[in-house]
matplotlib code that plots the C-alpha trace (Angstrom):
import matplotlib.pyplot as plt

x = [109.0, 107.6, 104.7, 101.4, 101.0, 100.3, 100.9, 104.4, 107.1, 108.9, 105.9, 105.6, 103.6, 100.6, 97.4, 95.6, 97.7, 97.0, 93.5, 93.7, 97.2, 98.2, 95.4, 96.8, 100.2, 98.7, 96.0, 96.7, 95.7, 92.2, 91.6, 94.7, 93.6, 96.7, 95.7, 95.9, 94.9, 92.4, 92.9, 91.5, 93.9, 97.0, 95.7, 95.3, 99.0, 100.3, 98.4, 99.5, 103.0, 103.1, 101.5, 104.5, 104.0, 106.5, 106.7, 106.6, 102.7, 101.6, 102.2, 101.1, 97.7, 97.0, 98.8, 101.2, 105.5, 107.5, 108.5, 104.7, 104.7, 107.6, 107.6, 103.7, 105.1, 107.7, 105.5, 107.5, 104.1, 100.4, 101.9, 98.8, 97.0, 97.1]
y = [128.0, 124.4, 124.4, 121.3, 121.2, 117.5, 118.1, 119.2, 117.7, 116.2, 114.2, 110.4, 109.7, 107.3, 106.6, 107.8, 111.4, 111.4, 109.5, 110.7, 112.7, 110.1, 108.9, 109.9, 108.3, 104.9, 104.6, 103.3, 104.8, 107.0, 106.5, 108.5, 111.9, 113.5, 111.3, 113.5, 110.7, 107.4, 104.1, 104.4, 107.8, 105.3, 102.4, 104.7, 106.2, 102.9, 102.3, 105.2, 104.9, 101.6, 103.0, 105.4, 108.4, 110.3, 111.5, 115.4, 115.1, 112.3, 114.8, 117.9, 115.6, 114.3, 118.0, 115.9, 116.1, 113.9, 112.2, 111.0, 109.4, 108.0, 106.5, 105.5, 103.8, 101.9, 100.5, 102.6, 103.7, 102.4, 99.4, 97.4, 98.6, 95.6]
z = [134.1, 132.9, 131.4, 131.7, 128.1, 127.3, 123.8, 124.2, 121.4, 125.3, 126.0, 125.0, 122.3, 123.4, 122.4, 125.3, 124.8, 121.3, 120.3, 117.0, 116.3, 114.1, 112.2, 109.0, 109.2, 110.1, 107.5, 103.7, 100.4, 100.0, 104.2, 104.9, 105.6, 103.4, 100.5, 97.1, 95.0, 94.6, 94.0, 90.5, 89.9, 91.2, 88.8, 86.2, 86.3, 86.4, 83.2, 81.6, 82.5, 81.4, 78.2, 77.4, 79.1, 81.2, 85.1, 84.3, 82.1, 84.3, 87.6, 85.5, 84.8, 88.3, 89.9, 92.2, 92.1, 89.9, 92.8, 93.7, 90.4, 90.4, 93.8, 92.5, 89.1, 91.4, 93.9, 96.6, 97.8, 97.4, 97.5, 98.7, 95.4, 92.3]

ax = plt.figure().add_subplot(projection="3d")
ax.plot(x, y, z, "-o")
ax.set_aspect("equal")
plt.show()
């Protein structure tokens, strides 16, 4: 039987289905929802990378993956932060 579940994964995605489903995915830096670090964390790795120091003590410090840093130190992501 077919279930009225608006929620379903079959369902197209609006805005009107989903006011707030994907909040997270459409705002930047600390106003993301899933945001581990802040601007002054990102700044700060940047620094310290500049600095010398290597992916594996920078994600130990701030408790994220290599990768975070990595794509942090690259400007991959939190791009929009100087």
């Amino acid at each position: 039987p077919k279930y009225s579940n608006h929620y379903c994964s079959d369902c197209r995605k609006t805005e009107k289905a989903y006011p707030n489903a994907f909040k997270s995915e459409t705002s930047r830096g600390e106003q993301n929802t899933k945001a581990k670090l802040t601007e002054a964390e990102v700044i700060a790795i940047r620094e310290l990378n500049a600095d010398g120091y290597k992916y594996p003590w920078l994600s130990r410090r701030y408790k994220v993956s290599q990768d975070t840093i990595y794509c942090i130190c690259t400007r991959r992501t939190w791009k929009h932060v100087a």
